[in-house]
C-alpha positions, 0 to 999 in steps of 0.5 A: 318138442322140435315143433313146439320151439320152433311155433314159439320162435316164430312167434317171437320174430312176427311180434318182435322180428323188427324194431320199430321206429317211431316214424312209419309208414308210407303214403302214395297218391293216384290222380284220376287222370294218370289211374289207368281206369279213371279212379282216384287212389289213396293209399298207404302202408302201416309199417308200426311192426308185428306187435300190432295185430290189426282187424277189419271191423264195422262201426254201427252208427250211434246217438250221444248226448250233448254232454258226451265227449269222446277221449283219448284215455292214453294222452287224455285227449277230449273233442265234444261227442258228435250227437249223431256219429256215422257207420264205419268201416275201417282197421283198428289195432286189435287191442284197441283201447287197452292197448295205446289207443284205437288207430283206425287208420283207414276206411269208408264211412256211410256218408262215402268218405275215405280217410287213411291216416297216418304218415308220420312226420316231424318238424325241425327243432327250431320250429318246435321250440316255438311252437311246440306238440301239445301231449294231450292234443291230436294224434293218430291214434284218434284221426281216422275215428273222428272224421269217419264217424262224424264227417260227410265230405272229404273237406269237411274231414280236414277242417275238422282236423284244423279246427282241433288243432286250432283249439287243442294242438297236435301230440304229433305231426302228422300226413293225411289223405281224405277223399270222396266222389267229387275230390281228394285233399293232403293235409300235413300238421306240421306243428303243435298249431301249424297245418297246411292241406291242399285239394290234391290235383287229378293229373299227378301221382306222390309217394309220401316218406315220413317226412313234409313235402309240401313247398308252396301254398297260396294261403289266399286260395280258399277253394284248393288250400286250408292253412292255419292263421299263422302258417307263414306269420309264427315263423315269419315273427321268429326269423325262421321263415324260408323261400324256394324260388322266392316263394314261402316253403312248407317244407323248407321252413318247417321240416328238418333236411330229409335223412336217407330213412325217407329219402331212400323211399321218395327216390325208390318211389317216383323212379318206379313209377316215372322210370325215365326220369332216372331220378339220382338219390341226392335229387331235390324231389317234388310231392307231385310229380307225372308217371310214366304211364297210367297207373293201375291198382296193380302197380300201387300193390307192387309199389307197396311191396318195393325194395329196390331191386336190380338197383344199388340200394336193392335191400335185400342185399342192402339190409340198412337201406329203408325200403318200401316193402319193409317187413314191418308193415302190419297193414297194407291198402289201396282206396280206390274212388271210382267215377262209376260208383254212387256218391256214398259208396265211392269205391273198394278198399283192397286190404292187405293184413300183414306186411304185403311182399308175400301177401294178397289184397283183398277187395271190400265194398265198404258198404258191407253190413260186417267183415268176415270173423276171422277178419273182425277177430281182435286178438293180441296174441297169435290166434289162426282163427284171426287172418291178421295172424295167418298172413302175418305168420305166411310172411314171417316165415316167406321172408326168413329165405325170400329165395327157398321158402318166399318164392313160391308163395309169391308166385301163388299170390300173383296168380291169385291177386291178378284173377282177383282182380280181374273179376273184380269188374264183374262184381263191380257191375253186378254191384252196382245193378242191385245198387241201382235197384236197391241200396240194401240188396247192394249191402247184402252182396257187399257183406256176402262177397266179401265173406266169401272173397276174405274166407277163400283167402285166408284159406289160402293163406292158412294152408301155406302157412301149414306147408311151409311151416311142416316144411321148416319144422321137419328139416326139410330147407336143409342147404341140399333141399329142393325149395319149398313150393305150396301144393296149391300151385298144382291144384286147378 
């Protein structure tokens, strides 16, 4: 009976342990140029709470009529069917449809574009008395789904957006990133019909809060920015319109004053990556900005799981504090665009389920025919057979006592994310000498590879997750008790 209450509580807490806000999220940005291999990385994690169960799912490519139309059932949303709509692989609510909506939010078409979207975002109240969100116009929910399944280019994929909300309006604002072989673009919609996105330059890094960043655009430069007609005009007509340093300001104009909810982030951020600046709290921070050192994948996954710790704001003893590795994340993933790989398979998508503190990043070619089961398995409900529920589960009970339970399971992790990826080299070439042979052997050894690399994982997984929870459930975290330590750190 003991057990039985415990399984059920534990449920409850990985559903519903955190209150979700409704803004989420955080965004980091990777030039090619300060990446320590060369790659571009965009990435981000999804901080919308447990009761979100995520899966990883191939979309097949498919035909429509010219009279189709693809709609939003919640908000009633409608956009013209594409009459041919691409393979895709990427990461929807589980639920999807019947739920509030599909929220793919991240992943590879076949064409070789990368998209992860959302960062929520808002404008200021003036703004949006003037030109207020459309309640059936574009949303997150919809984004992702859209630009993989029809577009060919990352550009394509933001004038897509911009061209939607010209004719429809936004339901939300909202921060995206879309990237192919050749370049990589931010886009923020800042408004029910105002947009701003610039090509995102090589030689920076950016970590993204739920709030706007952009200051100046040049509107006139075709080539690096797509704005809306009336970017600067509607607030310019209205009184609104604000400068830095003379020149019109996105985020100025737009956007309300940051509030410690993002600004803890942004601060948290960009003194982890650029430690010498030694950044202060209250600074006026910048999008872009020049790291330390060149920054690995490695870095970004540690990046994802940060909560300020050794500083004044570490969360764990400052609870309120809004961290980066929040306990709400539901998904967490890395998008790595190497110059090495063929143009419509530009890269990995490394993919954390769960929230990433006491978790592993799995590495995808997304070329790959289908996911594992257990990654495609889409239940709302906690099912072990689905890997979003055995991560979700091991975090929950990790970071109930970060310290007694959590510890191990981190260090577990470390070993097995750093031998990850470092092999992952290996597949790489191998990879790409049957690429070079033959596309289709490279999507068997796609497919094959990740069966293998997701199983083994969530094995791992699973078999913490019994541990630990034995470990809770028999009274053995007693104050007196030895901490928990999985077995699987003694096994060669």
């Amino acid at each position: 009976m003991k057990k039985e209450l415990l399984t059920l509580v534990l449920t409850g807490i990985m559903l519903f342990g955190t209150v979700s806000p409704a803004l989420a999220c955080t965004g980091t940005y990777v030039g090619k140029d300060v990446s320590e291999n060369g790659s571009t990385l965009i990435c981000r994690t999804e901080d919308i709470g447990g009761g979100h169960p995520k899966s990883f799912v191939v979309y097949p490519a498919a035909d429509y009529k010219d009279t189709d139309v693809y709609e939003d059932i919640t908000t009633g949303f409608k956009w013209p069917q594409a009459l041919h709509t691409y393979e895709y692989c990427a990461v929807p609510d589980s639920d999807g449809y019947s739920d509030d909506g599909i929220y793919d939010e991240v992943g590879y078409n076949e064409m070789g574009v990368a998209i992860t979207a959302t960062i929520s975002t808002y404008c200021n109240e003036a703004i949006e008395k003037i030109d207020p969100l459309i309640e059936d116009g574009l949303r997150e929910a919809d984004i992702a789904t859209l630009v993989l399944s029809r577009c060919k280019t990352a550009r394509e994929g933001v004038e897509l957006l911009a061209e939607i909300v010209d004719k429809k309006g936004a339901a939300e604002g909202n921060i995206i990133m879309i990237a192919d072989s050749e370049e990589a673009w931010y886009m923020e919609i800042v408004s029910g019909h105002e947009y701003a996105a610039v090509k995102l330059p090589t030689d920076v890094v950016a970590v993204i809060p739920n709030c706007m960043m952009i200051d100046y655009v040049d509107v006139n430069d075709k080539e690096n920015v797509i704005a809306s007609e009336k970017l600067i005009s509607m607030p310019e007509e209205n009184g609104l319109i604000k400068n830095v340093d003379g020149k019109f300001s996105v985020r100025a104009t737009y956007a309300p004053p940051m509030e410690d909810y993002d600004r803890a982030r942004v601060w948290g951020g960009q003194n982890y990556l650029a430690p010498s600046k030694n950044l202060d709290y209250n600074s006026d921070f910048n999008l872009f900005f020049k790291p330390d050192k060149k920054v690995s994948v490695r870095d970004v996954m540690e990046l994802q799981k940060h909560r300020y710790e050794g500083t004044e704001y570490d969360v764990n003893k400052n609870p309120e504090v809004r961290a980066i590795g929040i306990e709400r994340q539901v998904e967490s993933h890395v998008i790595e665009l190497r110059d090495d790989f063929p143009d419509k398979v530009p890269g990995i998508l490394w993919l954390a389920m769960g929230n990433s503190e006491h978790n592993v990043y799995v590495p995808f070619f997304p070329n790959l025919e289908k996911t594992p089961d257990v990654y495609s398995k889409r239940s709302h409900v906690y099912d072990e057979s689905q890997a979003y529920w055995m991560y979700r589960g091991l975090c929950t009970l990790s970071e109930l006592n970060r310290e007694k339970y959590g510890k191990s399971v981190r260090e577990y992790w470390n070993t097995y994310q750093d031998n990850l990826i470092k092999t992952q080299e290996d597949r790489n070439k191998e990879f790409l000498v049957l690429y070079n042979q033959d596309p289709k052997k490279a999507r068997t050894y796609a497919t094959e590879t990740a069966e293998r690399l997701g199983m083994d994982a969530y094995g791992k997984a699973k078999k913490m997750y019994q541990e630990l929870f034995a470990y809770i459930a028999a009274d053995k975290a007693r104050e007196k008790e030895e901490p928990f330590t999985t077995t699987l750190l003694s096994e060669k």
